[in-house]
C-alpha positions in Angstrom: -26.5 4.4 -7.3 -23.0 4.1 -9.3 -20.2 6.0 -8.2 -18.6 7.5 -11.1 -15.4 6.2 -12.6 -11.9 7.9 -11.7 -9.6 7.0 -14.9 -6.3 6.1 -13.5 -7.9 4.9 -9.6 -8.8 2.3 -8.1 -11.5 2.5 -5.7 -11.1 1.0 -2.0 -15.1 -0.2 -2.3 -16.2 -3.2 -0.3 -14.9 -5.5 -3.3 -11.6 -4.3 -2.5 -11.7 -4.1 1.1 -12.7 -8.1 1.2 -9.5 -8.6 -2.1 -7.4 -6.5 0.4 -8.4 -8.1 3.8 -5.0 -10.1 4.4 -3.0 -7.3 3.1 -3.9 -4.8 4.8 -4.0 -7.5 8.4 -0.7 -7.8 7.8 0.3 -4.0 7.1 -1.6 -3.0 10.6 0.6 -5.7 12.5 3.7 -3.6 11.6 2.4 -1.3 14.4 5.1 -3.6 16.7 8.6 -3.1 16.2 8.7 -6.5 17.3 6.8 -7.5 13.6 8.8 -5.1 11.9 11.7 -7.1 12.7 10.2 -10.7 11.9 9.1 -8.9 8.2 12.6 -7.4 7.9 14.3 -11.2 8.6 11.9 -13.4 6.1 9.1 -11.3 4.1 8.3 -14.2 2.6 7.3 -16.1 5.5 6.2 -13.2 6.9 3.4 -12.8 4.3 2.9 -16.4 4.0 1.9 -16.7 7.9 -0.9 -13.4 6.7 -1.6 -15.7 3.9 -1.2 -12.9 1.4 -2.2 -14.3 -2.4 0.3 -14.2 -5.3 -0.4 -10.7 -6.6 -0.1 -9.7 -2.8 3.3 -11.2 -2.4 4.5 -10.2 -5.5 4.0 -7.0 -5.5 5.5 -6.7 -1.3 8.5 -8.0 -3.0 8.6 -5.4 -5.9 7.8 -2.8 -3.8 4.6 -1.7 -5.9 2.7 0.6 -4.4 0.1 0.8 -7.1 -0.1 -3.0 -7.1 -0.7 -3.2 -4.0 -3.7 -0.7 -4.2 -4.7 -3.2 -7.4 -4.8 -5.9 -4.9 -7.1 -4.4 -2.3 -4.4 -2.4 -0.4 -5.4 0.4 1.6 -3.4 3.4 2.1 -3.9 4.1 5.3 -2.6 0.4 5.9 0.3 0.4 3.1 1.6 3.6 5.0 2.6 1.0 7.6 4.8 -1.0 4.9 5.5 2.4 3.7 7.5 3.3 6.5 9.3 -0.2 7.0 11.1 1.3 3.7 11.9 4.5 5.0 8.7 6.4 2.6 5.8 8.6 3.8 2.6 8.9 3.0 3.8 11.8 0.1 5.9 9.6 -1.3 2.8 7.3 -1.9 1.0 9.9 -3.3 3.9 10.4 -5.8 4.0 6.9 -6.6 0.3 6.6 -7.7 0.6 9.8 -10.0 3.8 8.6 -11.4 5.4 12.2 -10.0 8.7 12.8 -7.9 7.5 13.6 -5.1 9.2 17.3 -5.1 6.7 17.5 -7.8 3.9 16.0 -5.9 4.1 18.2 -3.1 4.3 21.3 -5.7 0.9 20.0 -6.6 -0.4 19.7 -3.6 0.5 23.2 -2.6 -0.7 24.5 -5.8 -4.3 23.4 -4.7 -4.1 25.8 -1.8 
């Protein structure tokens, strides 16, 4: 059976999970401090040693969230990188809807 489409999302399906599989390796590992600090002093080598593709890299360098997703990044492991750069897991959710995230949370409460 086909899931229906969600314009705008991208679906973390198995396709994505297996795209996203270094990625998201590498977002766990920032569980230690210890590989917090080895991300903070050479990101690039840092995702090289996870062997991160292109898009991957490029879009750890650029910050983008919604590339990241694109490239097989799942949330639960970007809000690992997320907090390397000081964000939560709102600001995420206000990145992906293009929304401060004042606004965001508004939203959020307004589904109460």
């Amino acid at each position: 059976m086909a899931l229906p489409e969600i314009p705008g999302t991208t679906l973390f399906d198995g396709t994505q999970a297996m795209k996203g599989y270094a990625l998201n390796k590498m977002c766990f590992s920032f569980n230690s401090a210890a590989n917090r600090e080895e991300f903070r002093r050479d990101e690039a080598a840092y995702c090289a040693k996870y062997g991160l593709d292109a898009a991957q890299r490029e879009a750890i360098a650029s910050r983008d969230v919604l590339g990241l997703i694109a490239a097989g990044g799942n949330v639960y492991y970007l809000a690992k990188f997320a907090g390397i750069l000081g964000l939560d897991v709102q600001d995420l959710g206000a990145l992906q809807t293009g929304m401060s995230k004042a606004e965001f949370k508004a939203k959020l409460l307004a589904q109460r």
